[in-house]
Backbone as ProteinMPNN parsed JSONL, in Angstrom:
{"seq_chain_A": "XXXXXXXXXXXXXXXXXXXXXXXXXXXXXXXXXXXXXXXXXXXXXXXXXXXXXXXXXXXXXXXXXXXXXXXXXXXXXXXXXXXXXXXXXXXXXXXXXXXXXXXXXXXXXXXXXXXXXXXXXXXXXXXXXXXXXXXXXXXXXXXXXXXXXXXXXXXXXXXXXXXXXXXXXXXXXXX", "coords_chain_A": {"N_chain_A": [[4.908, 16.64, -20.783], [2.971, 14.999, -21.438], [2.421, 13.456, -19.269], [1.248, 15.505, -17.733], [-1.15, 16.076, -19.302], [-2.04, 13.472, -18.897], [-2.72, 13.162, -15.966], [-4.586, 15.148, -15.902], [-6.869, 14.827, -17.733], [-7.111, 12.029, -15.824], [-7.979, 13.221, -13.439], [-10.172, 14.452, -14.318], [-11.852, 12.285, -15.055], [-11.925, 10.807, -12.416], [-12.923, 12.935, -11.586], [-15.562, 12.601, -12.257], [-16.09, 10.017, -11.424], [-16.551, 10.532, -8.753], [-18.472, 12.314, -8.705], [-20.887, 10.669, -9.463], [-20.948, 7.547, -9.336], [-19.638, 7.035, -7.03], [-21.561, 8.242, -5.249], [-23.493, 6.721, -5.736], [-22.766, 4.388, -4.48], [-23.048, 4.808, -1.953], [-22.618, 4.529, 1.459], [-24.668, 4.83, 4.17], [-25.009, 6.901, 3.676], [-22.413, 8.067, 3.184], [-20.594, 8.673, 0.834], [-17.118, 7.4, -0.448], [-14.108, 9.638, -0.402], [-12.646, 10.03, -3.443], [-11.149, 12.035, -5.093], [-9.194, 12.186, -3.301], [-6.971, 10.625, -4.003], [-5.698, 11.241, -6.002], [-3.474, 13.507, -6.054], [-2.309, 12.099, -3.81], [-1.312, 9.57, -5.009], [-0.077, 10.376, -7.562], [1.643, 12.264, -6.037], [3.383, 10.518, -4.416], [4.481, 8.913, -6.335], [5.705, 10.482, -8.264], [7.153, 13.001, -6.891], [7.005, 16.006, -5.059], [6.065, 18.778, -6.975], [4.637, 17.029, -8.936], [2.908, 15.817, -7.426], [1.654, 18.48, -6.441], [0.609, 19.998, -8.832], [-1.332, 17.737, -9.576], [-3.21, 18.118, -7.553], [-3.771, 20.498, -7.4], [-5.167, 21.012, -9.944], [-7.429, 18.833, -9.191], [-8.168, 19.904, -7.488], [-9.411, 22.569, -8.321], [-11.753, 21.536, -10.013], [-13.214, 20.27, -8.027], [-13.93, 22.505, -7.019], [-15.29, 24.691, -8.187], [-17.529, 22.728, -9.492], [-18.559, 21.593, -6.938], [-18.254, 22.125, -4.592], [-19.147, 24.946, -2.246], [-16.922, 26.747, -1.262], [-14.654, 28.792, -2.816], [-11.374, 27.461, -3.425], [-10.546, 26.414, -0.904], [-10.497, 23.607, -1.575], [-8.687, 23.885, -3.709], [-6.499, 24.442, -2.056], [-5.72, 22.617, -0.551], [-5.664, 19.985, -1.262], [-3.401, 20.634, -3.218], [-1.631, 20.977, -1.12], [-1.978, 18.397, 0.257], [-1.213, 16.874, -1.751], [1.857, 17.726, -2.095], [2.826, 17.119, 0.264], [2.477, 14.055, -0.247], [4.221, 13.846, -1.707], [6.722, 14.775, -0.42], [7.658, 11.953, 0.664], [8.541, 10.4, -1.496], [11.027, 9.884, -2.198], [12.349, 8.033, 0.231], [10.982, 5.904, 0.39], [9.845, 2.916, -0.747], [7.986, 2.632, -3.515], [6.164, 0.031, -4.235], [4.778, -0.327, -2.018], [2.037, -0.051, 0.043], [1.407, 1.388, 2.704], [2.384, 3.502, 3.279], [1.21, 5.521, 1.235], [-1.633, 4.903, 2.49], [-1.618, 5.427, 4.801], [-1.092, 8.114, 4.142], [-3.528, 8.882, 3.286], [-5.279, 8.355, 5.07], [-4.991, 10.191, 7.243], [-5.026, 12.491, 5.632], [-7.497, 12.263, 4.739], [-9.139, 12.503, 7.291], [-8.783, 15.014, 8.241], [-9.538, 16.769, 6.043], [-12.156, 16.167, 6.084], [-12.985, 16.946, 9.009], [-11.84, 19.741, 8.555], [-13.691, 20.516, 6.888], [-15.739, 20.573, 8.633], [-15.275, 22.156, 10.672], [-15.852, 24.256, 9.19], [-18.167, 24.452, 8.206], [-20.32, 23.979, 9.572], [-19.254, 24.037, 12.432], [-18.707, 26.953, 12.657], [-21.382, 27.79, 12.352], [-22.165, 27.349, 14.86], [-22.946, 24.986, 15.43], [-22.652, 22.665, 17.326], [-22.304, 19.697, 17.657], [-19.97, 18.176, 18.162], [-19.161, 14.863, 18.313], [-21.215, 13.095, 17.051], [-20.998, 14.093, 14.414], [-18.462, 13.605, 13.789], [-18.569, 10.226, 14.369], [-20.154, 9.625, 12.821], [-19.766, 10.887, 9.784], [-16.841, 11.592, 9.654], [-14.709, 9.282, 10.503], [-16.237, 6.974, 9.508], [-16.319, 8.272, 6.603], [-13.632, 8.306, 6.633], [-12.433, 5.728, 6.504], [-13.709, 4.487, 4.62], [-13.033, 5.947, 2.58], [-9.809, 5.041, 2.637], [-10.449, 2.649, 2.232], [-11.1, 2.828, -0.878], [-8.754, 3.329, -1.495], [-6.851, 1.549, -0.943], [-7.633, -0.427, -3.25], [-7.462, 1.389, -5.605], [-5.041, 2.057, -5.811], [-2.525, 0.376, -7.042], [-3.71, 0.01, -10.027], [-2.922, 2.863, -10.436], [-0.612, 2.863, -9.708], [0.74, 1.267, -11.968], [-0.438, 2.585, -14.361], [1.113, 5.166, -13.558], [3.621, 3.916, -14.366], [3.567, 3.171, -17.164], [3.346, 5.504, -17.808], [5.717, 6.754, -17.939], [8.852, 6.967, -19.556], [11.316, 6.546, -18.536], [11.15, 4.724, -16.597], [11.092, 2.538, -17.771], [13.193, 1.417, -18.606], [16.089, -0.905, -19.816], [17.623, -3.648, -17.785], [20.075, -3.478, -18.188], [21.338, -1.409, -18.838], [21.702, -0.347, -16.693], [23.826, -1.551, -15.77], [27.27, -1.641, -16.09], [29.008, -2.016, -18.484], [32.245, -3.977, -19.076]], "CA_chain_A": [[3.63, 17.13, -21.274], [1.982, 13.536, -21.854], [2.316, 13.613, -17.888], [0.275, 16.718, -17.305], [-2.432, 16.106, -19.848], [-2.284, 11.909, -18.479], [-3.336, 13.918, -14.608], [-5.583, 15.807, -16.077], [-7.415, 13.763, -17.676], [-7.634, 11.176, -14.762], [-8.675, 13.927, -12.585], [-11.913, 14.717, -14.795], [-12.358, 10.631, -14.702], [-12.22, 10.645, -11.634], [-14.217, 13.581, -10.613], [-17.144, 12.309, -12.548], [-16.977, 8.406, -11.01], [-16.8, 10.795, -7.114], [-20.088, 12.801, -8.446], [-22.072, 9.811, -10.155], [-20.859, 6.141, -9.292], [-19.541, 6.763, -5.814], [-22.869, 8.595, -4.996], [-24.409, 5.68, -5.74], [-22.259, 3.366, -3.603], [-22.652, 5.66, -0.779], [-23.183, 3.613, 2.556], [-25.475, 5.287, 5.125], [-25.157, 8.271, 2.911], [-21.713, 8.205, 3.15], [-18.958, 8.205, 0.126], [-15.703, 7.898, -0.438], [-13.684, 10.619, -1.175], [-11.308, 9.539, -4.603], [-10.552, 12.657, -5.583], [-7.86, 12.6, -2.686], [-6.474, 9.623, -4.24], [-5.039, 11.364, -7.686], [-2.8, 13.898, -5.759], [-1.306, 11.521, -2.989], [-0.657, 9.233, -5.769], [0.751, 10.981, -8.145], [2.917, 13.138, -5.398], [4.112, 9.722, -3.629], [5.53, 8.112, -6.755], [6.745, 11.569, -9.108], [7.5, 13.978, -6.232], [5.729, 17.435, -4.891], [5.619, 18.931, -7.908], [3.37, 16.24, -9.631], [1.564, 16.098, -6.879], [0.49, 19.834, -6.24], [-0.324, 19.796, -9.924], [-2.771, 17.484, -9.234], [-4.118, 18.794, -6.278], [-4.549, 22.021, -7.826], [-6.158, 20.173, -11.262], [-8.22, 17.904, -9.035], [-9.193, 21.12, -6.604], [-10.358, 23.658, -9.424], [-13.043, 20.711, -10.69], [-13.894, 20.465, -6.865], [-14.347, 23.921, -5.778], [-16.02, 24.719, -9.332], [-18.658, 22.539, -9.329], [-18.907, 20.755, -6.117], [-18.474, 23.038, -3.007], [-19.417, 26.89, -2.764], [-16.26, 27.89, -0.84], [-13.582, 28.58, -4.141], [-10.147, 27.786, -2.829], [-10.555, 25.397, -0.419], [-10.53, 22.136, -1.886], [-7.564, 23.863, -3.983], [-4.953, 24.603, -1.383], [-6.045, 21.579, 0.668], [-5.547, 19.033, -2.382], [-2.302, 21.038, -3.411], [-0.87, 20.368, -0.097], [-1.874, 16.793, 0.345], [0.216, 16.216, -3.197], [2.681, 17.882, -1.503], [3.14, 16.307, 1.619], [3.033, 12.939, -0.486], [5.525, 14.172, -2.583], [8.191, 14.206, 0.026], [8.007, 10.599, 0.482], [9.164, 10.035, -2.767], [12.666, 9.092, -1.877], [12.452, 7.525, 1.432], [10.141, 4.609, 0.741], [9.23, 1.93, -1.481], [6.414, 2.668, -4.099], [5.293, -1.013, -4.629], [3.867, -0.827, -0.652], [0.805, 0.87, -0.216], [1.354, 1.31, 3.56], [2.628, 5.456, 3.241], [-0.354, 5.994, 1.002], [-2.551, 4.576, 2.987], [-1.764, 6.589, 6.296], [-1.454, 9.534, 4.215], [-4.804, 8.937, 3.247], [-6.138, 8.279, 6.434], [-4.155, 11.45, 7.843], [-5.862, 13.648, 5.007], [-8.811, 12.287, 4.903], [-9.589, 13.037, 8.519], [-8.175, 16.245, 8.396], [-10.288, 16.978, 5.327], [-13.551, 16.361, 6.233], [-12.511, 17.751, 9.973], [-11.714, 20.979, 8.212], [-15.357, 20.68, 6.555], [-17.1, 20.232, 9.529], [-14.936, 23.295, 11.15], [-16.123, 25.78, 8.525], [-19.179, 24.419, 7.581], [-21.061, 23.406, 10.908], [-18.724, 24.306, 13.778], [-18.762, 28.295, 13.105], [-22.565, 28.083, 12.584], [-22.644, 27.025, 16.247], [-23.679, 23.609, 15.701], [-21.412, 22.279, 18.434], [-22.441, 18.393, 17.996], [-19.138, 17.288, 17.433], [-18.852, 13.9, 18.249], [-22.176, 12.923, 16.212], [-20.055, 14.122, 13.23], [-17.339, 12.389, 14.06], [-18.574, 9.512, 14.562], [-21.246, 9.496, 11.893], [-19.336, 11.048, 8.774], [-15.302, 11.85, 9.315], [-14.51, 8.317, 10.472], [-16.707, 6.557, 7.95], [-15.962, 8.665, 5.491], [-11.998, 8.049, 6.11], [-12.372, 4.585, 6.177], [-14.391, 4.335, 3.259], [-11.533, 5.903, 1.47], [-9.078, 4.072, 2.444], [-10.893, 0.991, 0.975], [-10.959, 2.481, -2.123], [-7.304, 3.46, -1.965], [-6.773, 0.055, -1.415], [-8.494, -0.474, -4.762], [-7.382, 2.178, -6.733], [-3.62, 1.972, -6.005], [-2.386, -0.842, -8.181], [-4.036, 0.959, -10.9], [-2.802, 4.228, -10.39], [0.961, 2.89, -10.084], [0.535, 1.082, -13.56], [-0.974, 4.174, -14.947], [2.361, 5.542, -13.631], [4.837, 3.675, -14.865], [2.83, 3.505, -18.22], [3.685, 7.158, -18.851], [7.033, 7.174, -17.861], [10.06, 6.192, -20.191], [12.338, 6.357, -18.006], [11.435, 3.545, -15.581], [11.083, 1.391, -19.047], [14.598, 1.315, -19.431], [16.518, -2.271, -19.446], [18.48, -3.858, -16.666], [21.304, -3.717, -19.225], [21.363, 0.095, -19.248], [21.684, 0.327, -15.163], [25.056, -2.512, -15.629], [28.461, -1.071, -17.252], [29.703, -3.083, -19.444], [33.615, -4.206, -19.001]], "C_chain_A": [[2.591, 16.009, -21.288], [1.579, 13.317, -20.113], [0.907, 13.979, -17.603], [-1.045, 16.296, -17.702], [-2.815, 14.461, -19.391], [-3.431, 12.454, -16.969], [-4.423, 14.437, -15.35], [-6.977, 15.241, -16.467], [-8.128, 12.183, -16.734], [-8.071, 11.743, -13.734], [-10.168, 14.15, -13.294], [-12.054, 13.12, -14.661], [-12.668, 10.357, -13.234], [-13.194, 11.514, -10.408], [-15.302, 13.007, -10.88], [-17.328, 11.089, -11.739], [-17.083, 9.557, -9.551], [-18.035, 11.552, -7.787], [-21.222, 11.656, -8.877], [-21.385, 8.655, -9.629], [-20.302, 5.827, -7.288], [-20.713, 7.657, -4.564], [-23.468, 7.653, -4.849], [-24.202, 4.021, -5.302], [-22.103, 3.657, -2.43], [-23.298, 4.479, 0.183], [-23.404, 4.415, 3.6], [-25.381, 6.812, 4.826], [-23.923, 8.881, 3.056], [-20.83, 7.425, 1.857], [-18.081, 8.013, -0.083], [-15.094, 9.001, -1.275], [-12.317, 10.41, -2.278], [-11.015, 10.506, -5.467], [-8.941, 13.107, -4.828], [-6.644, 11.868, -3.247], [-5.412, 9.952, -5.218], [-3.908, 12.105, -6.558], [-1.502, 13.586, -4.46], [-0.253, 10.337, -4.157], [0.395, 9.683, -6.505], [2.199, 11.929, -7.187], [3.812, 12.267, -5.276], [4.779, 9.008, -5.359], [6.182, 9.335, -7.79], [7.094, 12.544, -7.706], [5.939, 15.05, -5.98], [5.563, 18.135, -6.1], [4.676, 18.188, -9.043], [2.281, 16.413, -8.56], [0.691, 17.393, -6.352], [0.261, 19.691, -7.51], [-1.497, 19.259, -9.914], [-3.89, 17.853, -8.475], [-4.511, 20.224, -6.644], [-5.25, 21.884, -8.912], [-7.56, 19.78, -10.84], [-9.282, 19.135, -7.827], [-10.145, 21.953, -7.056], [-11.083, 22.723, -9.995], [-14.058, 20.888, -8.933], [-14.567, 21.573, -6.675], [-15.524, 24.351, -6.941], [-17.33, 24.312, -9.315], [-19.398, 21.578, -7.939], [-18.945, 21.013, -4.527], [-18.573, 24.402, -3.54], [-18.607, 27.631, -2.048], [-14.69, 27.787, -2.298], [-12.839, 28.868, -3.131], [-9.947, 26.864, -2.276], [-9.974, 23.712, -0.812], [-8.647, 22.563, -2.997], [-6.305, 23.391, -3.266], [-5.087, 23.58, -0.892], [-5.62, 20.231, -0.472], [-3.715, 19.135, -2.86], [-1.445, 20.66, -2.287], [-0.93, 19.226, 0.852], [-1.056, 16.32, -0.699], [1.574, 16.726, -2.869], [3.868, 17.138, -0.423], [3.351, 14.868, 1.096], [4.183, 12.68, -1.041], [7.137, 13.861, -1.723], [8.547, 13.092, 1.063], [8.392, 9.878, -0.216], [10.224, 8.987, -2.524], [12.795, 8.461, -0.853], [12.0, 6.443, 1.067], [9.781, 3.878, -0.788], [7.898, 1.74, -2.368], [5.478, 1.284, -3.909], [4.829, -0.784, -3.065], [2.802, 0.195, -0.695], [0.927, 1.574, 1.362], [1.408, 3.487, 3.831], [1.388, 5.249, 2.473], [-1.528, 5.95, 1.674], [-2.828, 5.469, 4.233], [-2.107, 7.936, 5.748], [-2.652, 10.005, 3.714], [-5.952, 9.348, 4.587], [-5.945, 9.661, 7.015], [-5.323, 12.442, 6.928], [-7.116, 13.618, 4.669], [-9.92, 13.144, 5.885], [-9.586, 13.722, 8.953], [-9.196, 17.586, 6.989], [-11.859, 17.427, 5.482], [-13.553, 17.135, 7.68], [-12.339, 19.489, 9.45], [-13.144, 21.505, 8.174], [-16.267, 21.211, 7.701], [-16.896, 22.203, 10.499], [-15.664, 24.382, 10.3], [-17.63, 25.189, 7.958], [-20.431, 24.175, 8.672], [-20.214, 24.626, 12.352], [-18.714, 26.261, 14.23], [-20.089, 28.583, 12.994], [-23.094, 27.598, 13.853], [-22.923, 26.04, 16.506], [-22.494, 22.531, 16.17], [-21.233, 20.403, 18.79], [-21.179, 17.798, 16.997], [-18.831, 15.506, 17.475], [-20.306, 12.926, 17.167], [-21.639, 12.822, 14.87], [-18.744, 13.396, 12.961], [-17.567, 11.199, 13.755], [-19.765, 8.981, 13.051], [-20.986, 9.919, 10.471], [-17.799, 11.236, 8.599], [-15.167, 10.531, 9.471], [-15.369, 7.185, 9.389], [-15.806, 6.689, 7.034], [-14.284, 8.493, 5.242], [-11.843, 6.221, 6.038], [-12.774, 3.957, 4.988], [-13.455, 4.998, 2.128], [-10.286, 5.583, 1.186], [-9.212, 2.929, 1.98], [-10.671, 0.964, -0.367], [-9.328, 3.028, -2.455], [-6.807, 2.346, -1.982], [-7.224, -0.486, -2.91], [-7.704, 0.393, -6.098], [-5.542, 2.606, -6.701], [-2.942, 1.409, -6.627], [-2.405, -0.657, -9.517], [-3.539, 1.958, -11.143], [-1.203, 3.76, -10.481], [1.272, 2.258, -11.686], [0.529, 2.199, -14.659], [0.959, 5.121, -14.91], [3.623, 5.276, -14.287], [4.387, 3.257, -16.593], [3.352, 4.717, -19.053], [4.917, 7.778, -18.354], [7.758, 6.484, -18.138], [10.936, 5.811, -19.129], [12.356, 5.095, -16.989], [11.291, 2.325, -16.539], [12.032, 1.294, -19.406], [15.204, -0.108, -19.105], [17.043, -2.642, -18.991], [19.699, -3.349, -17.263], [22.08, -2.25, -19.051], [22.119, 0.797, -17.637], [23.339, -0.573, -15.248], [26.358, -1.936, -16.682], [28.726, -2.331, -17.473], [31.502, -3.077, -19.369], [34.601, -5.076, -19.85]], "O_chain_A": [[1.396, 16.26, -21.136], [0.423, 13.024, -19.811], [-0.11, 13.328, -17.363], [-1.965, 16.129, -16.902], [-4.002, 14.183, -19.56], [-4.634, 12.196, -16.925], [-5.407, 13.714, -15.192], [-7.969, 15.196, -15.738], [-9.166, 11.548, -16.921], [-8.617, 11.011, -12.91], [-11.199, 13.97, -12.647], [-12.682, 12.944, -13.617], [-13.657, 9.691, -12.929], [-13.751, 11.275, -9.337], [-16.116, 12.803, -9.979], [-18.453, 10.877, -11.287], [-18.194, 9.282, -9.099], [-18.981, 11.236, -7.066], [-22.4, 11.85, -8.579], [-20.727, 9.408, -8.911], [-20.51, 4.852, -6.567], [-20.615, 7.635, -3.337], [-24.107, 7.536, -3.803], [-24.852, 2.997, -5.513], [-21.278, 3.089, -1.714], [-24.197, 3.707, -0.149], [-22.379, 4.844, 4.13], [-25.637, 7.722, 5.614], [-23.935, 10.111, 3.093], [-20.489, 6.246, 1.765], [-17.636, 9.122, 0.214], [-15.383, 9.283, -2.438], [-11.157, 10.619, -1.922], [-10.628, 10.174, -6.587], [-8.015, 13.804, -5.244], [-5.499, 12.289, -3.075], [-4.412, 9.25, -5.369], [-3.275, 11.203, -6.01], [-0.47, 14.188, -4.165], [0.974, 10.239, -4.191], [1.577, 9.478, -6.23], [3.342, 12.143, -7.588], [4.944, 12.515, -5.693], [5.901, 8.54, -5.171], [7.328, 9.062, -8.148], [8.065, 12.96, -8.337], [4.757, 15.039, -6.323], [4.361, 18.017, -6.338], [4.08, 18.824, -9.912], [1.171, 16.932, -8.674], [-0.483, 17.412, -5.981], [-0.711, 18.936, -7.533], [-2.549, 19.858, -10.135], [-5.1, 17.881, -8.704], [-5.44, 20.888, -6.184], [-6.154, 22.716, -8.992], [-8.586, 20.038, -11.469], [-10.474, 19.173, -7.519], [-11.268, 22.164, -6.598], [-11.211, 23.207, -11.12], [-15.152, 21.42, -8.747], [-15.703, 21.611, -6.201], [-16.69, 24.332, -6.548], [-18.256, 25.112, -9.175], [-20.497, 21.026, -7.972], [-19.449, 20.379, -3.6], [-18.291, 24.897, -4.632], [-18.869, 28.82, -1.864], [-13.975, 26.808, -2.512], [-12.983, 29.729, -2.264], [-9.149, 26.104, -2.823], [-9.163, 22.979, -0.245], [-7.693, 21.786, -3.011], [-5.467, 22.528, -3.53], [-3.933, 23.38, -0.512], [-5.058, 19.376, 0.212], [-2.933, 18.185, -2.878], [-0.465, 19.968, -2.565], [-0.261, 19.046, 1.87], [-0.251, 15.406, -0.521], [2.505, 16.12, -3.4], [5.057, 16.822, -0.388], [4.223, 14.228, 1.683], [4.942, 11.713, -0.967], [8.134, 13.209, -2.031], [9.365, 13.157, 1.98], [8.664, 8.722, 0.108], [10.259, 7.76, -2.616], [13.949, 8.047, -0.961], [12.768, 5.574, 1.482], [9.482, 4.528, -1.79], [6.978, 0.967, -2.102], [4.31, 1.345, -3.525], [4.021, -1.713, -3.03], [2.8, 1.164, -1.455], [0.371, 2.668, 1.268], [0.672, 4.317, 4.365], [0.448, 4.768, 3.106], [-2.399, 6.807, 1.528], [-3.866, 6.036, 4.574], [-2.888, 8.747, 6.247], [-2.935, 11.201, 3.642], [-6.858, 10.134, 4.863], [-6.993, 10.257, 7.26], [-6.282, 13.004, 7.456], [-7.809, 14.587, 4.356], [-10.869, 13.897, 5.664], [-10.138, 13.785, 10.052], [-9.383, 18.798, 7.092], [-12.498, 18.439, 5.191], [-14.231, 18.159, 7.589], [-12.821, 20.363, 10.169], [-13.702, 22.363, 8.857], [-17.206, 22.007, 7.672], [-17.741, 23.045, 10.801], [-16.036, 25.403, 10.879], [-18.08, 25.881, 7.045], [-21.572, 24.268, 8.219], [-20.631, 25.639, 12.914], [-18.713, 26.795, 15.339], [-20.352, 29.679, 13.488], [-24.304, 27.425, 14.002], [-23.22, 25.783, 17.673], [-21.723, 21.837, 15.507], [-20.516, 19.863, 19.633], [-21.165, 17.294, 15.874], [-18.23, 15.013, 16.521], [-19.867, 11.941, 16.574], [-21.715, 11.793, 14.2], [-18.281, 12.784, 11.999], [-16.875, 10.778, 12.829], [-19.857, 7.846, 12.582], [-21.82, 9.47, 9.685], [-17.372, 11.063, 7.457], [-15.54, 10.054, 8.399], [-14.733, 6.691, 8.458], [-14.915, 5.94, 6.633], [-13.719, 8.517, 4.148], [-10.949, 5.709, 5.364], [-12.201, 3.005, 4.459], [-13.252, 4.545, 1.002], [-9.68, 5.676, 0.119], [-8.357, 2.245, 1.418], [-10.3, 0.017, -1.061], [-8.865, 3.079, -3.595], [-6.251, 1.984, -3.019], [-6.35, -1.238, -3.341], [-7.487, 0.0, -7.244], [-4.987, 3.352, -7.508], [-2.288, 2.306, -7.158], [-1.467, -0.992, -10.24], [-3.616, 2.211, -12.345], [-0.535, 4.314, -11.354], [2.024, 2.854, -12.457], [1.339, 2.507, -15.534], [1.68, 5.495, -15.834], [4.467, 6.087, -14.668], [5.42, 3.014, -17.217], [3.638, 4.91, -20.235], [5.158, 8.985, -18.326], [7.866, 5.412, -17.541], [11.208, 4.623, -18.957], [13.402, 4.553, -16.633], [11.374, 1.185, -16.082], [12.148, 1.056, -20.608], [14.807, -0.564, -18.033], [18.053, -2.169, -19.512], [20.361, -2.65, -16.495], [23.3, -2.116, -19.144], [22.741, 1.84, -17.439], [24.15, 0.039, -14.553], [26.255, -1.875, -17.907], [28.674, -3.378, -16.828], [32.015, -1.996, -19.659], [35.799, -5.106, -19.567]]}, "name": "protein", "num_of_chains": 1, "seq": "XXXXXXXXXXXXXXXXXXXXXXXXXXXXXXXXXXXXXXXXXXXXXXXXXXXXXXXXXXXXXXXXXXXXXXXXXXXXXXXXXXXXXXXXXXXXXXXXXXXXXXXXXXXXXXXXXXXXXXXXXXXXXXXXXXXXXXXXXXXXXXXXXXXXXXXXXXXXXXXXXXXXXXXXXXXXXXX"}
């Protein structure tokens, strides 16, 4: 429960710094997007179930007040916490290297979606302009701040979970 309401909480924190502070660090009118950040996190070090939580926490603030198609930013958030989720067990939290791709991966796939439903069926066929002028940016620019905001976010993690606070002593039988 301390979990849930910990996500939740860092999802409204972090929607407000993506509508007010990374607005105002935008470069060529481009931001980063750090609301992708809560649900890869959280998936890649608790599993898919933390991370669609988030992604469905961090989607319903999105779709709510920050795009006008409801849903979207849900399922699309939900199944980026997903997909980080089952990296869990395979890999090494302390590296950032899986987050980082699966940033890059959903980033680009993200705003790519955008451009599909928000441009590309109104006919406006200048894709490489967009490309080149807001998806790439814009995924690079969030991988910087995943760089940034990873470190943090695994702290945060192991913060609110007993169980990885337990003492070498505990993992060693005693004979």
């Amino acid at each position: 429960m301390k979990r849930k309401i910990c996500i939740i909480l860092l999802t409204i924190c972090f929607y407000c710094l993506q509508t007010t502070l990374c607005k105002s660090i935008a470069i060529a009118d481009i931001s980063p997007n750090i609301m992708l950040v809560i649900p890869i996190c959280f998936g890649f070090f608790k599993g898919s179930k933390e991370g669609i939580f988030a992604g469905v926490v961090g989607g319903i603030l999105m779709d709510a007040f920050y795009t006008s198609i409801f849903g979207f930013s849900v399922l699309f958030l939900a199944w980026i916490g997903y997909m980080a989720g089952t990296f869990t067990k395979e890999y090494n939290q302390e590296r950032i290297i899986i987050p980082l791709l699966i940033t890059l991966v959903s980033t680009f796939s993200y705003d790519f979606l955008i451009y599909v439903g928000g441009f590309l069926l109104y006919n406006r066929l200048n894709m490489l302009y967009y490309l080149g002028r807001i998806i790439i940016p814009g995924t690079m620019y969030t991988c910087a701040m995943m760089i940034l905001l990873y470190r943090p976010m695994h702290y945060l993690d192991r913060l609110f979970d007993p169980r990885d606070r337990r003492k070498v002593t505990d993992y060693v039988s005693r004979n």
